[in-house]
KEVEXLUM-960629 format. One record per residue (C-alpha): residue number from 1; x, z, y. Coordinates in nm, 4 decimals, always signed. Layout:
N
+-----+----------+----------+----------+
| pos |       c1 |       c3 |       c2 |
+-----+----------+----------+----------+
| NUM |        X |        Z |        Y |
...
+-----+----------+----------+----------+
This chain:
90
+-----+----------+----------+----------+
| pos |       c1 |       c3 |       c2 |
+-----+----------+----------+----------+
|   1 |  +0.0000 |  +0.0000 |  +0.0000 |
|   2 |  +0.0854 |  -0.0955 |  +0.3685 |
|   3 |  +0.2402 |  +0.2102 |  +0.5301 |
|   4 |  +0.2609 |  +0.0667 |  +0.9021 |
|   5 |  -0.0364 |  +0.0264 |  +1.1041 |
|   6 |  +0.0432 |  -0.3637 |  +1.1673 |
|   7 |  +0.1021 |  -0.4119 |  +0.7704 |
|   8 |  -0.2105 |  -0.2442 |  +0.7378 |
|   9 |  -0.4070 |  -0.4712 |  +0.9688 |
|  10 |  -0.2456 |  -0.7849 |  +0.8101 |
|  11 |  -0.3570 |  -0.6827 |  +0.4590 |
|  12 |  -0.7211 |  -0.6310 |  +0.6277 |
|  13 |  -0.7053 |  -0.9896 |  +0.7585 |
|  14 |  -0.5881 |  -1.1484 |  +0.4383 |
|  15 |  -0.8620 |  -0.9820 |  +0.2334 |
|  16 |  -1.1409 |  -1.1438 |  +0.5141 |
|  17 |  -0.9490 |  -1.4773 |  +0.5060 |
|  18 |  -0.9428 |  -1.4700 |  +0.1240 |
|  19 |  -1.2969 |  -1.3462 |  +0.0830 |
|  20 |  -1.4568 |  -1.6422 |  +0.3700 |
|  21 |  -1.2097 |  -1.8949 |  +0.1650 |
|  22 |  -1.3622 |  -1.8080 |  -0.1646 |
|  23 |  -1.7470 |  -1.9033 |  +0.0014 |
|  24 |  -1.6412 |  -2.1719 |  +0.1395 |
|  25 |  -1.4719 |  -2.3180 |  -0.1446 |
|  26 |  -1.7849 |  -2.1592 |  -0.3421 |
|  27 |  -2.0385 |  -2.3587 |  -0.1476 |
|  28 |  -1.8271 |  -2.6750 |  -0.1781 |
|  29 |  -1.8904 |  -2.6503 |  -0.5533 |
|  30 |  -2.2345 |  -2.5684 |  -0.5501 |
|  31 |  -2.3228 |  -2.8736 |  -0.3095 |
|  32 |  -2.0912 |  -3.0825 |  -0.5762 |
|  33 |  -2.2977 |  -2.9504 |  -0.8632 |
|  34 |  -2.6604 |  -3.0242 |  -0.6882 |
|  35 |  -2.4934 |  -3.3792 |  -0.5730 |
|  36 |  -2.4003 |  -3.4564 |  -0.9151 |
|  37 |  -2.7468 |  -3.3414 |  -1.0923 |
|  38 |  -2.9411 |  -3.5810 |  -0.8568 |
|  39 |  -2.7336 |  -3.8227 |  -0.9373 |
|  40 |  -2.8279 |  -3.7358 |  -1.3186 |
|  41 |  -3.2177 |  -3.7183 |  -1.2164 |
|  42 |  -3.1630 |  -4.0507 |  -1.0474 |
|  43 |  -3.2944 |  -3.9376 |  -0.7078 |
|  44 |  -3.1342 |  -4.1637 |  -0.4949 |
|  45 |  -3.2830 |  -4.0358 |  -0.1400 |
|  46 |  -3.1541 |  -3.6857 |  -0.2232 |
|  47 |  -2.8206 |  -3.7982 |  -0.3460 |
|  48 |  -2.7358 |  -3.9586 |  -0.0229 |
|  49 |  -2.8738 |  -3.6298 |  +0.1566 |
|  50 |  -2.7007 |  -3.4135 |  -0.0524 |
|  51 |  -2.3583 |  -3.6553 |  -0.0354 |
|  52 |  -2.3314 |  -3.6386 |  +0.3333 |
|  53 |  -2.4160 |  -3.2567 |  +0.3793 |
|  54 |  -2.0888 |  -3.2539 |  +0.0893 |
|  55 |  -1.8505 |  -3.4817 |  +0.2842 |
|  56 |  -1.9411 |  -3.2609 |  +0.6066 |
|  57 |  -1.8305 |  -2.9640 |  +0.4110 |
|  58 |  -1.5188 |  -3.1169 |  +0.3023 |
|  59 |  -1.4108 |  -3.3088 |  +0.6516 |
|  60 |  -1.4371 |  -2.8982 |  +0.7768 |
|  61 |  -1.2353 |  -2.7130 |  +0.4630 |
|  62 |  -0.9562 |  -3.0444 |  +0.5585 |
|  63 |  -0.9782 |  -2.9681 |  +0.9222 |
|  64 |  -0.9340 |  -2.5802 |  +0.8262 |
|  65 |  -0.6569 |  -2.6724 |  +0.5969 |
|  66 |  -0.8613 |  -2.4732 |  +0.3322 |
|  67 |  -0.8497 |  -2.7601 |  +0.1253 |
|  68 |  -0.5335 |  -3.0492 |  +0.1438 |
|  69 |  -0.6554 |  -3.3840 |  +0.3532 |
|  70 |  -0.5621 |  -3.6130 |  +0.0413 |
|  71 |  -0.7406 |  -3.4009 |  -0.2106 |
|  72 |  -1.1209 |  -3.4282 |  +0.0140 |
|  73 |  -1.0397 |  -3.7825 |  +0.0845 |
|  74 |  -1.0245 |  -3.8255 |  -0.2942 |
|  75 |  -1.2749 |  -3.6554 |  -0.3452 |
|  76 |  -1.5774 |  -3.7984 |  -0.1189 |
|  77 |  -1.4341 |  -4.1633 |  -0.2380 |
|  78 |  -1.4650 |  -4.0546 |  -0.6364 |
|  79 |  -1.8392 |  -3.9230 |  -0.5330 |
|  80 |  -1.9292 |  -4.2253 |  -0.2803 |
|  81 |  -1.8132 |  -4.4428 |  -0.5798 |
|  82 |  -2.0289 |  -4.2856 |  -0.8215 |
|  83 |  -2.3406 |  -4.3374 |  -0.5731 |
|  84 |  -2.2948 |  -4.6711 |  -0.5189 |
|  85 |  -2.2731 |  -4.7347 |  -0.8869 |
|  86 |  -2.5693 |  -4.5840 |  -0.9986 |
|  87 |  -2.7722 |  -4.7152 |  -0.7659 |
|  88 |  -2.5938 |  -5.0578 |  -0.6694 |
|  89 |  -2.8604 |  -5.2971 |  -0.6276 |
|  90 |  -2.8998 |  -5.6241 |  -0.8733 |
+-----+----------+----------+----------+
């Protein structure tokens, strides 16, 4: 344990930082789940909802550097490509 008062106030800040980077990273994965099961379901309408409300998430966690710029850039291209093939039109 932190004996100084400024180790002790940096150990309090990591533990906040740590908790709001678990939600966030949490909520990323939950909005990736939902994305993914309309996909599934085939509801196209929500997909696209769901999609944008996921790359918004993701453009913030790159800007935040909770997340690496080349690992969300990857990631809303592998999910916009999955969209687009499901429901490319014929």
């Amino acid at each position: 344990m932190p004996i100084r008062k400024s180790a002790k106030k940096s150990l309090r800040q990591t533990k906040e930082r740590t908790q709001k980077n678990k939600l966030e990273k949490a909520e990323i994965e939950t909005l990736k789940k939902k994305f993914l099961k309309a996909l599934e379901s085939g509801d196209e309408a929500k997909a696209k909802e769901l999609l944008l409300k996921l790359q918004k998430k993701l453009d913030k966690a790159a800007k935040s550097n909770l997340m690496k710029k080349n690992t969300v850039s990857r990631t809303k291209s592998r999910l916009t490509v999955r969209l687009n093939k499901k429901f490319a039109k014929k």
